[in-house]
ROSE-4610 file (N, C-alpha, C; in Angstrom, 1 decimal, always signed):
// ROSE-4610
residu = [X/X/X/X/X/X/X/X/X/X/X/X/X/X/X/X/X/X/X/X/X/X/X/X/X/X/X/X/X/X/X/X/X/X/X/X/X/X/X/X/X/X/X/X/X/X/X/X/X/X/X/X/X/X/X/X/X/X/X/X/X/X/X/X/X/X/X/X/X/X/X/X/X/X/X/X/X/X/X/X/X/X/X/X/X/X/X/X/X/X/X/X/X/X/X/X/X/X/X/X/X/X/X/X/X/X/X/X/X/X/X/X/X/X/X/X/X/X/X/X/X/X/X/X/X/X/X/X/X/X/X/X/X/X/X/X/X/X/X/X/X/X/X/X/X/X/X/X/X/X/X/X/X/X/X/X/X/X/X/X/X/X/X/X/X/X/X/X/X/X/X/X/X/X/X/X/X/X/X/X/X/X/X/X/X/X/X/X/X/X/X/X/X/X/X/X/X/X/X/X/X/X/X/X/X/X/X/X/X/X/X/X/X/X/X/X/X/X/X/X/X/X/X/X/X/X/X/X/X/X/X/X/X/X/X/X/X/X/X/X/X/X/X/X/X/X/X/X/X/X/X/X/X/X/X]
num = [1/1/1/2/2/2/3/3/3/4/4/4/5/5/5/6/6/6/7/7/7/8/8/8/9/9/9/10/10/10/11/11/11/12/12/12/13/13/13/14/14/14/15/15/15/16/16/16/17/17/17/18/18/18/19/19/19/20/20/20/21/21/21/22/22/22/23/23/23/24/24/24/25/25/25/26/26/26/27/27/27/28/28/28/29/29/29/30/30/30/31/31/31/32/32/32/33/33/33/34/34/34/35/35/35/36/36/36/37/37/37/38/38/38/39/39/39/40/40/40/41/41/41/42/42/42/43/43/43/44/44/44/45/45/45/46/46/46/47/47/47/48/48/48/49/49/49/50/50/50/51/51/51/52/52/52/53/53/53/54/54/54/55/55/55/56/56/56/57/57/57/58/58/58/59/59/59/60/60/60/61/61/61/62/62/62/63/63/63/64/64/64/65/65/65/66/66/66/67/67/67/68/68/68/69/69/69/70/70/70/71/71/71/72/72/72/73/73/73/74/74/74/75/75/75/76/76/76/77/77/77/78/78/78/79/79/79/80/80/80/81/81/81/82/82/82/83/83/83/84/84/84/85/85/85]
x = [+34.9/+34.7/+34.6/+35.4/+35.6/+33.7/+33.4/+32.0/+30.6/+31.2/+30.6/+30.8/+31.7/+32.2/+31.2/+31.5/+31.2/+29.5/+29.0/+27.2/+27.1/+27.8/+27.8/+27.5/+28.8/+29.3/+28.1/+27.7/+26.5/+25.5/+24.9/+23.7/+24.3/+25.1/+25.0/+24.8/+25.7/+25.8/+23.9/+23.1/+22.1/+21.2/+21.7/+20.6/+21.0/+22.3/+22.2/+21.7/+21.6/+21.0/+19.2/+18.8/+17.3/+16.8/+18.1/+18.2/+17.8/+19.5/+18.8/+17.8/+16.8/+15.5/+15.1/+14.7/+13.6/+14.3/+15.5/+15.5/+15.8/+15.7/+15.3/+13.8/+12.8/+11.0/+11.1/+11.6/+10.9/+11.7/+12.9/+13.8/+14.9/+15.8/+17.1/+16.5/+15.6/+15.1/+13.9/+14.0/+12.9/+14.4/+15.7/+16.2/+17.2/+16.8/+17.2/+17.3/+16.4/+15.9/+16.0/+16.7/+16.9/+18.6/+18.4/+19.6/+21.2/+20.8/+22.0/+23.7/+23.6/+25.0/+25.1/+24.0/+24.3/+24.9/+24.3/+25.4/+26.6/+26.8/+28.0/+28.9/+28.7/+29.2/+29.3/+28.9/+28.9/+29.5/+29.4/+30.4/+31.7/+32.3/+33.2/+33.8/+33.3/+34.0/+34.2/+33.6/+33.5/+34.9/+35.2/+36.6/+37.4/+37.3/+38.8/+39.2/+37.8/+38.4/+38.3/+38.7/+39.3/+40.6/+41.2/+42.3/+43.3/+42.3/+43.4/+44.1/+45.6/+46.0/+45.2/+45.7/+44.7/+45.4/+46.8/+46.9/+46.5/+45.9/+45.0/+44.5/+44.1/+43.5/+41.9/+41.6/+40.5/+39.9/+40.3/+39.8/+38.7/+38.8/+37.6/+36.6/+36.8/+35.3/+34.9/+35.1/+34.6/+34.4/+34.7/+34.1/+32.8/+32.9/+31.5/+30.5/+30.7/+29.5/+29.5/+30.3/+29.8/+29.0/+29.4/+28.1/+26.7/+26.8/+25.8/+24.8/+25.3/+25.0/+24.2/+24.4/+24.2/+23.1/+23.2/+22.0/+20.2/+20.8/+19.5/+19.2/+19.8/+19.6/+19.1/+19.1/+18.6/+17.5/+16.5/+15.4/+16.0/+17.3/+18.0/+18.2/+17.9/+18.5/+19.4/+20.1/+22.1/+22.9/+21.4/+22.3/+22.3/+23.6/+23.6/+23.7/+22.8/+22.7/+23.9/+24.5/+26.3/+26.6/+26.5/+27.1/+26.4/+25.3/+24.9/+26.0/+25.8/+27.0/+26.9]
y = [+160.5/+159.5/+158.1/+157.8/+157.1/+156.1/+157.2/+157.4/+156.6/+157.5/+157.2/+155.4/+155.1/+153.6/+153.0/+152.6/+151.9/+152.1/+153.0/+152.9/+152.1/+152.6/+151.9/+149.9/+149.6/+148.3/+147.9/+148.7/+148.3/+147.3/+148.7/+148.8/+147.7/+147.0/+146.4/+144.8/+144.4/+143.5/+143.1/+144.5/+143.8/+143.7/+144.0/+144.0/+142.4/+141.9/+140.9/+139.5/+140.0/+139.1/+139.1/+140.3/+140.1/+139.4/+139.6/+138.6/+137.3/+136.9/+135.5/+134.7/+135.7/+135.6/+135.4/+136.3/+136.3/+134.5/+134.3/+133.3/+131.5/+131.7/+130.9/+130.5/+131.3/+131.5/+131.5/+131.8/+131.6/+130.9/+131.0/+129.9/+131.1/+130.5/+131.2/+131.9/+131.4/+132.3/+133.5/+134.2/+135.0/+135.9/+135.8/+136.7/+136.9/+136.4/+136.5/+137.9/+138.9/+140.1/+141.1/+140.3/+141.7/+142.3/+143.2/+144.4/+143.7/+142.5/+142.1/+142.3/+142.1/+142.7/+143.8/+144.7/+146.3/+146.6/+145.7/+146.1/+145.5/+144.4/+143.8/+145.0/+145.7/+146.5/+147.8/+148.4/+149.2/+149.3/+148.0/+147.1/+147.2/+146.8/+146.8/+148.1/+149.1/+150.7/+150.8/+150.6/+151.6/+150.6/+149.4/+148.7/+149.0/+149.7/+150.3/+151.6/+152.6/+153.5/+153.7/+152.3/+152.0/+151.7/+150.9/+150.6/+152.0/+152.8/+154.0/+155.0/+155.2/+156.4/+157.7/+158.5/+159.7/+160.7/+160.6/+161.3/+160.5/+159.6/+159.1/+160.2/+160.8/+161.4/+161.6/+159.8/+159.5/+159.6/+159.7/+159.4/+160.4/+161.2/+162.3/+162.3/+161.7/+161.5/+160.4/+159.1/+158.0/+158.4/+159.4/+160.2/+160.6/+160.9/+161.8/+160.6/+159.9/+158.8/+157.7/+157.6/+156.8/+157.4/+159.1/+160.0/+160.0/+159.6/+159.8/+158.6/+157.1/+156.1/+155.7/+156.3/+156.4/+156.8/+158.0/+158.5/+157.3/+156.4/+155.4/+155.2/+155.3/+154.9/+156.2/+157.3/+158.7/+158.1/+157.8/+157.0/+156.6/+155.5/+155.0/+156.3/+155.6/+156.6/+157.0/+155.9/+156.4/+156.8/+157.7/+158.0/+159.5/+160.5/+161.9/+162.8/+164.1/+165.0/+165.2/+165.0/+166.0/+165.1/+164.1/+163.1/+163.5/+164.1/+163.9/+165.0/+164.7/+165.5/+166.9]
z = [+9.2/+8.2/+8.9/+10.0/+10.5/+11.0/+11.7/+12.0/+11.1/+9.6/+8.6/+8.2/+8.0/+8.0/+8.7/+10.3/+11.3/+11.0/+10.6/+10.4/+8.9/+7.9/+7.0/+7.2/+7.3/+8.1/+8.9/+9.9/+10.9/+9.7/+9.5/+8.4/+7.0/+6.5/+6.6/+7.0/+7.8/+8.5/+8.9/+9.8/+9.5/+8.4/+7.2/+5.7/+5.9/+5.9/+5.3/+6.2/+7.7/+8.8/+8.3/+8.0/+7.6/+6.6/+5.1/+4.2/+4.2/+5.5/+5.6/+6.5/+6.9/+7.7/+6.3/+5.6/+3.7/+3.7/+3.5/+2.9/+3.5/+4.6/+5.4/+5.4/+5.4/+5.3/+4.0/+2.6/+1.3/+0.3/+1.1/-0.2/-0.4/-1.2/-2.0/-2.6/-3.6/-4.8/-4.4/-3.3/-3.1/-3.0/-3.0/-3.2/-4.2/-5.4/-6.7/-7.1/-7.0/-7.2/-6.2/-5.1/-4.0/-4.2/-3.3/-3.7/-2.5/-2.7/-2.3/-2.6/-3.8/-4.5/-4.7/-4.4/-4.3/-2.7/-2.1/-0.4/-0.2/-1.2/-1.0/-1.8/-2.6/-3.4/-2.3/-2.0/-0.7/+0.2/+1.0/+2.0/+1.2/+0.1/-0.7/-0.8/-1.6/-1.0/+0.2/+1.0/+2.7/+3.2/+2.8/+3.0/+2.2/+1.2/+0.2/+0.9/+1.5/+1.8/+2.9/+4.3/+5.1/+4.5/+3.8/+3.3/+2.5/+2.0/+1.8/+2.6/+2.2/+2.9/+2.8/+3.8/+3.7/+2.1/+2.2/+1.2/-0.4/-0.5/-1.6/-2.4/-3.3/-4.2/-4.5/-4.2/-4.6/-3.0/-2.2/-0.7/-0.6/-1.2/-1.4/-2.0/-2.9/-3.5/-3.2/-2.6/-2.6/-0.8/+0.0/+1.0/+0.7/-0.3/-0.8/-1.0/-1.8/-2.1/-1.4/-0.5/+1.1/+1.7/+2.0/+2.7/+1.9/+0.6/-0.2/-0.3/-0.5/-0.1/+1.6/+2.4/+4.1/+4.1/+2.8/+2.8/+3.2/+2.3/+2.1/+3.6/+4.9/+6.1/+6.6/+6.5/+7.1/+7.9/+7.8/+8.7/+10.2/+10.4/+10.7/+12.4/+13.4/+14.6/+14.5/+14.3/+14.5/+13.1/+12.4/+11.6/+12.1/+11.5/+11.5/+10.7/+11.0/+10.1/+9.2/+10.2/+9.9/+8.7/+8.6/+7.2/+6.0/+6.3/+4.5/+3.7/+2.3/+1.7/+1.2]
């Protein structure tokens, strides 16, 4: 999982560097409409379930839909088979 994380984090750290490429060249408001707060929200899990113990309950399923989420990078070199869910 650990694995999983650190591509997560990667991926986004640079969504949000190309971001501020868009909005440096078009203004704030060219990203009014982009999926910004959907990666902040992402980023946001993949740090909770860094912060959980393993014996957590929920650590399992929020396993699951980080693997599921990653998905959107499959394209991505350093992504791996082995993660999808």
């Amino acid at each position: 999982m650990d694995e999983v994380l650190k591509f997560i984090h990667a991926r986004y750290e640079w969504d949000n560097h190309a971001y501020a490429e868009v909005a440096y060249r078009f203004g704030g408001d060219a990203l009014l409409d982009s999926h910004l707060p959907m990666l902040d929200l992402v980023d946001m899990l993949a740090r909770e379930c860094e912060a959980m113990e393993p014996a957590d309950p929920r650590v399992t399923g929020l396993a699951y839909a980080l693997r599921v989420l990653a998905q959107s990078y499959a394209d991505h070199p350093d992504y791996r088979e082995a993660w999808r869910p």
